[in-house]
Structure formats: C-alpha cells, structure tokens
N, C-alpha and C positions, 0 to 999 in steps of 0.2 A: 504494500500500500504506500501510496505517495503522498506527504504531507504537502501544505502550502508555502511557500516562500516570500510570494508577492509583496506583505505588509502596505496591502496597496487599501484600507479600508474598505472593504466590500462583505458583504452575506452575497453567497452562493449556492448551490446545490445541485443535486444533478439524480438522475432515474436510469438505472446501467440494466440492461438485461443481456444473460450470457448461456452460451452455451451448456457450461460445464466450469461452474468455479471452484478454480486453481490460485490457491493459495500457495506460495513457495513452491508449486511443483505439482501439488498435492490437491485433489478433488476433495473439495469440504461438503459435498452436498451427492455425492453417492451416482458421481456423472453423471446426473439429472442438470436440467437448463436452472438459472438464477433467478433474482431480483435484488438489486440492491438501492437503496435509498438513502443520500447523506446530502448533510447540510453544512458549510463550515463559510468559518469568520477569521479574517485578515484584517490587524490592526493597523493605523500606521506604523503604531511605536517598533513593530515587530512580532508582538504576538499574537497567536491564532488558537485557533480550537476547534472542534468538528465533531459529529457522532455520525454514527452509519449504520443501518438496518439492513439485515442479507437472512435470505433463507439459507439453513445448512441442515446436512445429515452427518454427522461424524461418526455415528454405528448402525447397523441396520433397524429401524424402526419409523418415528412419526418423525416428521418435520421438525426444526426450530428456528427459532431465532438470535444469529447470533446480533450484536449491539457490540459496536465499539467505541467509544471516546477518547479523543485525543487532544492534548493541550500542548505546545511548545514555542518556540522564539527564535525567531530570525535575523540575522544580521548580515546586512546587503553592502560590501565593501565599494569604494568608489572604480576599482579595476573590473567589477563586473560578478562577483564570484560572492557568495554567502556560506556560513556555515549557523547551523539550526543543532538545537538539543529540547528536549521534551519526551513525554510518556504517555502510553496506550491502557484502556484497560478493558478488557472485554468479558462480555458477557454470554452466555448461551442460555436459553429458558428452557423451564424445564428440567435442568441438568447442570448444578453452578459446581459439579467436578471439574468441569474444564475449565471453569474462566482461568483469567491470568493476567498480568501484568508483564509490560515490556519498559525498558527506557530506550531511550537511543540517541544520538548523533550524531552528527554528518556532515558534509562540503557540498556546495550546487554550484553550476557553473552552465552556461551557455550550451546548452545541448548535452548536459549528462551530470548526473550527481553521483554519490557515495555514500551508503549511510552504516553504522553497524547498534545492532538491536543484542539488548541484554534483558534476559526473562530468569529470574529466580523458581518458577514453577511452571513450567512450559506446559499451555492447556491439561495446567491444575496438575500436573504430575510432580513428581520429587527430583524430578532433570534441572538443573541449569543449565542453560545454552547461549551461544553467544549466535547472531546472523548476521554477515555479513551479503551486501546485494551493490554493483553498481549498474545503473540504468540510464541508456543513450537513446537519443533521437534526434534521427536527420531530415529537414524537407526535400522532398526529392521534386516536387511542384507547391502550386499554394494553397492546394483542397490536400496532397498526397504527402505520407512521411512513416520512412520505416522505423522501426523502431526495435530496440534488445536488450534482452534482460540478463546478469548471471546471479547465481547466488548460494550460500551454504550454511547451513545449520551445523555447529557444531555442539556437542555434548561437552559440558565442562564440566561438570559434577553429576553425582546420583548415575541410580542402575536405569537403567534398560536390557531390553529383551537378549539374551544371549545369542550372539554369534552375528548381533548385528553391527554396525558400523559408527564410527564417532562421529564421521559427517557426514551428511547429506546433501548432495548438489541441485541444483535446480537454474534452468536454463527456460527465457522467454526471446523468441523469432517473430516479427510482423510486420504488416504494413496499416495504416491506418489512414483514415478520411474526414475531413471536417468541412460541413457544410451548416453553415450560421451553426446553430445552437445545436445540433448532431455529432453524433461523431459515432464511427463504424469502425471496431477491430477485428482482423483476421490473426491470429497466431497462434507458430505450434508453439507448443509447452514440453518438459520433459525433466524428468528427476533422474536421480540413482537411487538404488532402494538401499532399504536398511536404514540406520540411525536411528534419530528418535520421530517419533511419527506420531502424529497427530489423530488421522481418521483408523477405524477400525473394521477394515474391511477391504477386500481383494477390488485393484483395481488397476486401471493401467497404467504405465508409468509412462508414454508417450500421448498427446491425441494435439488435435487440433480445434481453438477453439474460437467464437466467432464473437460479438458484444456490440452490442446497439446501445449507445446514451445518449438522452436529454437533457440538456444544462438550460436550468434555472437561476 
C-alpha cells in the first residue's frame, strides 16, 4: 500500500475494484474479485492520514472486512525528493487474531520510492518481520505508464511453520491508464513460497490481475 506525500491540503478518496487482491504477493480474499474503499487527508504542514475498507478471506469460510488506518508525515526537500515515517493498524471483523500493527519509513522521489515496514505481531501472530518494497513508474504517453513492484518479508523473530523460509519475495509487472478521474490496472503479480504467511489456504503463487478505480 502507498501512502501520500503530497502535503498539498486536500481530502480524497477513491473506489478500487480488482480482480484478485494481492497483498505483498499474497491473495487476501481466496482469488475471489475485491472492493476496496478509502478516504485520506494531506496537510500542508506534512501530515496525513487515511482509512481503507476491503473485502478479504484469509481462511476458508465467510467474508470480512479488513479496515486499515494510517497516520504519518512528510517532508518534501527543495531538490525534489521526500522522506515520510508513520504507522498502520489494521483490522479484520469478525476475527481481531489477525489484526496488527506496522510502523515504517521511507524516501520518494520522482518516479519511485522506498519504504521499509516493521510489525511486532504480523497478522496477530508471534512473528516479527521487517518488509522491505521499492516501487517505480514511468509515463510511457499521457493517459499510459508502466509501472513495478519488488518486495520481501522477512522473519526477525518468533517461530513459524517448519521447513519454511525467513523470507518471502514478492514481485508486481504492469501497465496502467488514467482517464480524468479513472484509472485501469493490468498486472502480473508473483511471490516465492514459504516464510511467514499470512492467508490460510492453497493458492497460486503466480496470476494476473486486473483493477478499475474511481477517484473522489
């Protein structure tokens, strides 16, 4: 997930429907299609905040809703380039084993940031993990721009499942379309298995996924 940087005073929001939501890698809703709903707020001074509503399945059964809130602060240097720090805390209904809190990080810059995410109970487990992700985008015309993701979860402390792995990679490919207040993504997605993981259930570790949004 990408925070804001702008610090440009604005409320926003925006209505994302997706194929198949992939979080780090990872299908949070049982490769079933989405919905996601969030609203956020850009200070001048630098700081912002934001919540976001998504459906998800993290084991096999009913629906829920995960909720997440984020608060952090930005600072936009005269060269062009920011660095931001603040923290996530999420929620799932239904089921508050998973929640979790994150802090994190990071550097932005003119077509690409950096950020790295620290979670004490990685959805609600007894793991700490550190994630690292950096994420580029280039215009390729003025409606078109591809766009790539890397990124790895690793295990810093606490057990996990034997014979699995301390990190986990994960990897986003696409191209993407903006028309006024739209905007359309195509991308594949792909993990490495093992580590620490999140959803509880067989799924694939490659696919291609598709996302329609409306900005409000």
């Amino acid at each position: 997930m990408l925070y804001s940087a702008a610090a440009c005073g604005q409320v926003g929001g925006s209505i994302v429907a997706e194929s198949d939501y992939r979080y780090r890698g990872v299908s949070l809703n049982g490769e079933d299609p989405s919905v996601h709903v969030s609203l956020a707020y850009d200070h001048p001074s630098g700081w912002y905040a934001g919540a976001s509503l998504a459906g998800v399945e993290l084991e096999p059964g009913p629906k829920r809703i995960a909720t997440t809130a984020y608060s952090g602060f930005a600072s936009r240097k005269a060269t062009g380039w920011a660095w931001e720090a603040g923290a996530t805390l999420n929620h799932f209904s239904g089921n508050d084993n998973h929640d979790y809190a994150e802090a994190y990080a990071g550097v932005l810059a003119e077509g690409w940031n950096a950020r790295l995410y620290f979670a004490p109970r990685y959805f609600g487990g007894s793991v700490r993990t550190l994630y690292a992700e950096v994420n580029a985008g280039r215009p390729l015309t003025p409606v078109w721009r591809a766009f790539a993701h890397v990124g790895a979860l690793a295990r810093v402390a606490g057990d996990a499942p034997i014979g699995s792995d301390r990190v986990r990679y994960d990897a986003r490919l696409g191209l993407g379309l903006r028309l006024s207040d739209w905007d359309a993504q195509l991308a594949w997605v792909t993990s490495s298995s093992g580590g620490t993981y999140p959803a509880a259930y067989e799924q694939r570790r490659s696919t291609v996924a598709l996302s329609v949004g409306y900005d409000f």
